[in-house]
C-alpha positions as a printed NumPy array, in Angstrom:
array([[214.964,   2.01 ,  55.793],
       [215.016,   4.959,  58.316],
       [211.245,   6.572,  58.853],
       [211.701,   9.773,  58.009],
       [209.878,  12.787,  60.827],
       [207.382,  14.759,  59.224],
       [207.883,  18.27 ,  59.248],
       [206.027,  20.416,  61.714],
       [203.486,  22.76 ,  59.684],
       [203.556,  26.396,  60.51 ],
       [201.84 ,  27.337,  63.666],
       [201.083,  30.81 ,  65.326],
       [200.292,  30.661,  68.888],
       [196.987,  32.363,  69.634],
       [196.753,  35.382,  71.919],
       [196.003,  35.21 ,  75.792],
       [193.034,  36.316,  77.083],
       [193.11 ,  36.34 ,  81.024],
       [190.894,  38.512,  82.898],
       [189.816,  37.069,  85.985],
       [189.64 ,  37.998,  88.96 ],
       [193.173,  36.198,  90.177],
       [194.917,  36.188,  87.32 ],
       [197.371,  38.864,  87.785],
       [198.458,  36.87 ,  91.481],
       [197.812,  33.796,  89.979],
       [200.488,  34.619,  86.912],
       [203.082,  35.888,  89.59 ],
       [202.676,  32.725,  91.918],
       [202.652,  29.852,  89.208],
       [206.298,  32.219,  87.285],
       [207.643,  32.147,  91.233],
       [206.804,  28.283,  91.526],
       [208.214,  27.277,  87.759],
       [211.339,  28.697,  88.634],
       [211.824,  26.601,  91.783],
       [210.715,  23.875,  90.079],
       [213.491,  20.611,  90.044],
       [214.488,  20.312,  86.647],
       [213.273,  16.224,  86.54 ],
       [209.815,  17.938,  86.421],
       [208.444,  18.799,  83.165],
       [205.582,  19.82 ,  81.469],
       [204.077,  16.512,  80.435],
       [204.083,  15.472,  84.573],
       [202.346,  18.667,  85.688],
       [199.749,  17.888,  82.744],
       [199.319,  14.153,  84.071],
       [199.125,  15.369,  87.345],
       [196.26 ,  17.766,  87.069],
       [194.412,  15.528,  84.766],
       [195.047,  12.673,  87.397],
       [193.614,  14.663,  90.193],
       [190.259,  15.423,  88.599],
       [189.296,  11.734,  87.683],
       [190.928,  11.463,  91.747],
       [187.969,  14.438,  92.505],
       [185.185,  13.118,  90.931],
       [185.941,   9.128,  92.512],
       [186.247,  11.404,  96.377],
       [182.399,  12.778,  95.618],
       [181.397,   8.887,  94.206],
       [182.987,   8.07 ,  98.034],
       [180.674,  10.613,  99.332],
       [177.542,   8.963,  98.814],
       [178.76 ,   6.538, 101.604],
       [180.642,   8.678, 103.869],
       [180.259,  12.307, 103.625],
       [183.366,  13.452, 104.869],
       [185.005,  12.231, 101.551],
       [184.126,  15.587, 100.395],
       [187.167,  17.07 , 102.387],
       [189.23 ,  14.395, 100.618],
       [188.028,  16.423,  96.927],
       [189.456,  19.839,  98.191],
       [193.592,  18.453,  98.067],
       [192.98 ,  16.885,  94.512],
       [191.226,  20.334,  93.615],
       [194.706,  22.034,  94.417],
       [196.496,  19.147,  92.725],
       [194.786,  20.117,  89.949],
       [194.936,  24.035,  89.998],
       [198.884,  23.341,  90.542],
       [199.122,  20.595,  87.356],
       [196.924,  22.392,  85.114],
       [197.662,  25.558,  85.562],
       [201.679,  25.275,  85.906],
       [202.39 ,  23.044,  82.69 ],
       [202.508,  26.049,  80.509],
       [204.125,  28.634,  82.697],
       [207.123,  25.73 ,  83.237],
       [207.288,  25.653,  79.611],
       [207.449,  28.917,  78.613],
       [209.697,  29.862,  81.577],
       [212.222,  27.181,  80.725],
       [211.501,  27.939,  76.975],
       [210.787,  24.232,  76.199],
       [206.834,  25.163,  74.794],
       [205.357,  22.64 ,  71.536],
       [201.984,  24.813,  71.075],
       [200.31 ,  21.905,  69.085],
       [201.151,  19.402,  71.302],
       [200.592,  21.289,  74.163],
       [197.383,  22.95 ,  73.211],
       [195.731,  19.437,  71.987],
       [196.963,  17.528,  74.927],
       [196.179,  19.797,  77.833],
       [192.472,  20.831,  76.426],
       [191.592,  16.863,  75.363],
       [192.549,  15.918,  79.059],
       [190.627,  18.919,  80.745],
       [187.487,  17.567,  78.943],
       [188.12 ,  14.189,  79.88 ],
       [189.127,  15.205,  83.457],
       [186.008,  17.29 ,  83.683],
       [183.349,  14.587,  82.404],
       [184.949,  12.098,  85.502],
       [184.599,  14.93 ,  87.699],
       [180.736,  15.408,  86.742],
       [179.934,  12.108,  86.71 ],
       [181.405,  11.763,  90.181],
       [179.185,  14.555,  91.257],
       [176.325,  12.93 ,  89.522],
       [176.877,   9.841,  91.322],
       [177.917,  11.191,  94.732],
       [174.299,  12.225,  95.751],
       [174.695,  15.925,  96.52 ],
       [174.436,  16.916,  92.699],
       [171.404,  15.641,  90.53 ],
       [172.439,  13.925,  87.415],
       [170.29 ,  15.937,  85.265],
       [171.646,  19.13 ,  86.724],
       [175.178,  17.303,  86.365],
       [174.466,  16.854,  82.611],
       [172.944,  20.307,  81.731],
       [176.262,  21.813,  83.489],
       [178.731,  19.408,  81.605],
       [177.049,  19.517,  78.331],
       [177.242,  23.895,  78.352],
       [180.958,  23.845,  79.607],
       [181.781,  21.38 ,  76.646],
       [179.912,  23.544,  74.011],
       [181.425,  26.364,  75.737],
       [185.088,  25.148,  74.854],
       [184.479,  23.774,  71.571],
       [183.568,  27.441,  70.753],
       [186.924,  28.576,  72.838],
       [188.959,  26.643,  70.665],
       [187.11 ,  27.669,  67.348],
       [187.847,  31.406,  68.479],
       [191.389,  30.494,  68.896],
       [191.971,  29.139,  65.454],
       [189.934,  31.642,  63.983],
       [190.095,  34.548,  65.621],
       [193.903,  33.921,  67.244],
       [192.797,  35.003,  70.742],
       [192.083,  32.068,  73.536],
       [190.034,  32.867,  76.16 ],
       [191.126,  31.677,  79.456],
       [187.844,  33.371,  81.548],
       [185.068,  35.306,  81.336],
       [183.001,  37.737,  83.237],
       [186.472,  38.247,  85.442],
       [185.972,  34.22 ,  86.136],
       [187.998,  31.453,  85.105],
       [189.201,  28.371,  85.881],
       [190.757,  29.29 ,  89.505],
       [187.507,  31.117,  90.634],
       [185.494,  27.783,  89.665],
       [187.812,  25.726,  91.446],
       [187.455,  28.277,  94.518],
       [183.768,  28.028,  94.372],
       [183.748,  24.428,  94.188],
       [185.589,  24.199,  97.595],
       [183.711,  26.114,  99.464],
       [180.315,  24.331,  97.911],
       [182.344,  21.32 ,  99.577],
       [182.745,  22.927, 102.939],
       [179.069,  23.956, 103.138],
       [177.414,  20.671, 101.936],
       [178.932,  18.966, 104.197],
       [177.736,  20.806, 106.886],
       [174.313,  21.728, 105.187],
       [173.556,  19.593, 101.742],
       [170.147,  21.582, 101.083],
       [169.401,  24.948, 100.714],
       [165.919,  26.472, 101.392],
       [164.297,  28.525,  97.999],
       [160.556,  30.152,  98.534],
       [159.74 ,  26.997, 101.066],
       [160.867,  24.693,  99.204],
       [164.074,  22.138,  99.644],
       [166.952,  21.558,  97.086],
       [170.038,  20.018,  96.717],
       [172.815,  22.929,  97.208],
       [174.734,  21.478,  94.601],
       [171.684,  21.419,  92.589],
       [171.005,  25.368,  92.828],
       [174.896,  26.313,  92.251],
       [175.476,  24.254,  89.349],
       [171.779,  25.258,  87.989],
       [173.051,  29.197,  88.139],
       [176.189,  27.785,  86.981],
       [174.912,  26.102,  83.806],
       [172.54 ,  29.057,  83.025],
       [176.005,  31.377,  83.457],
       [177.58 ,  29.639,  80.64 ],
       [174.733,  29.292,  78.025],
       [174.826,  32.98 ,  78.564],
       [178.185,  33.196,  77.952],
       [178.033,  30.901,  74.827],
       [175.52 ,  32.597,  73.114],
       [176.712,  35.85 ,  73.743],
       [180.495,  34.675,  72.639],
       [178.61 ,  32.763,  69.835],
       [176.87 ,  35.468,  68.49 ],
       [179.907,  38.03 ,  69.044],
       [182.606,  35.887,  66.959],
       [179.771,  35.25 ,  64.298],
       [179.682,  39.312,  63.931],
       [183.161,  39.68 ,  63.883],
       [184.329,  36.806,  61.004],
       [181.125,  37.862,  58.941],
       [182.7  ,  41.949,  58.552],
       [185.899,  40.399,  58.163],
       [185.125,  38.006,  55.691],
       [182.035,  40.001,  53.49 ],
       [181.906,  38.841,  49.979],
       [181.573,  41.226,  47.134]])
């Protein structure tokens, strides 16, 4: 007896939000790489590849806590993953090959993934606290469970805030490298911390802001377009 497929159930694909600082070059340079692209590469590679390169990151800054110059070895890995993550859906809308369920589930499960390796690297590495690690990890996942409520409620994904987004982060995270490695600690009313420590503290506080004010926003907005009688 043949299996029979089950049909695909009706999906709209939520609006774009992308207002960072880089995303206008950023869209230009991923549509001018997608079309040069060889046509063995598809989407599911790029996707593998970016998700690859963070678990790749986060074992580099384990490395560091024995050799420091491991934390040049994070920055290529960094742009492995810029160019996997960011390029899977511009190849596939480009070559017009997109499955928005598929897509949308398997890129954001991996990023999560991907990004809890990365902390815990950090965590482990010696240049980032673990309890700094933690507060930072556990806002950005609460901060993208409420990204992808917004999309299936609202119908709008939000790719950055506050003119950041993923690229800027990534940005920031490479030049943290270059200046830990020179300088680990920073110097704060007399007193010594970890540099990674006082980035990823403003960091962390950055997105509980951000929740709570996209929190309390969306919260607003289904409640006056959902009021009972």
């Amino acid at each position: 007896m043949t299996p029979t497929k089950e049909p695909a159930t009706e999906f709209k694909t939520a609006d774009r939000a992308h207002t960072s600082l880089l995303a206008s070059a950023e869209k230009r340079t991923l549509i001018w790489i997608a079309t040069r692209l060889p046509g063995w590469v598809n989407s599911d590679h790029l996707t593998a590849l970016g998700f690859v390169s963070l678990i790749l990151a986060g074992a580099s800054y384990w490395f560091a806590r024995f050799n420091a110059w491991s934390l040049l070895a994070v920055i290529p890995f960094l742009v492995l993953n810029w160019f996997g993550d960011s390029l899977d859906g511009t190849l596939a809308r480009i070559r017009n090959r997109q499955r928005p369920r598929y897509g949308f589930y398997v890129d954001h499960i991996l990023d999560a993934l991907g990004m809890s390796f990365l902390m815990a690297g950090m965590a482990l590495s010696g240049y980032l606290s673990p309890l700094v690690a933690g507060t930072f990890l556990i806002f950005y996942l609460l901060l993208s469970i409420e990204i992808y409520l917004a999309t299936y409620t609202i119908g709008t994904f939000h790719l950055s805030y506050w003119n950041f987004g993923p690229t800027e982060l990534r940005i920031l995270l490479v030049i943290g490298n270059l200046f830990a490695l020179w300088r680990p600690y920073a110097i704060i009313a007399g007193r010594e911390f970890l540099l990674f420590d006082v980035g990823f503290a403003v960091g962390a506080t950055a997105l509980a802001a951000i929740l709570v004010q996209a929190t309390v926003k969306h919260i607003v907005m289904l409640y006056r377009q959902e009021t009972l009688p």
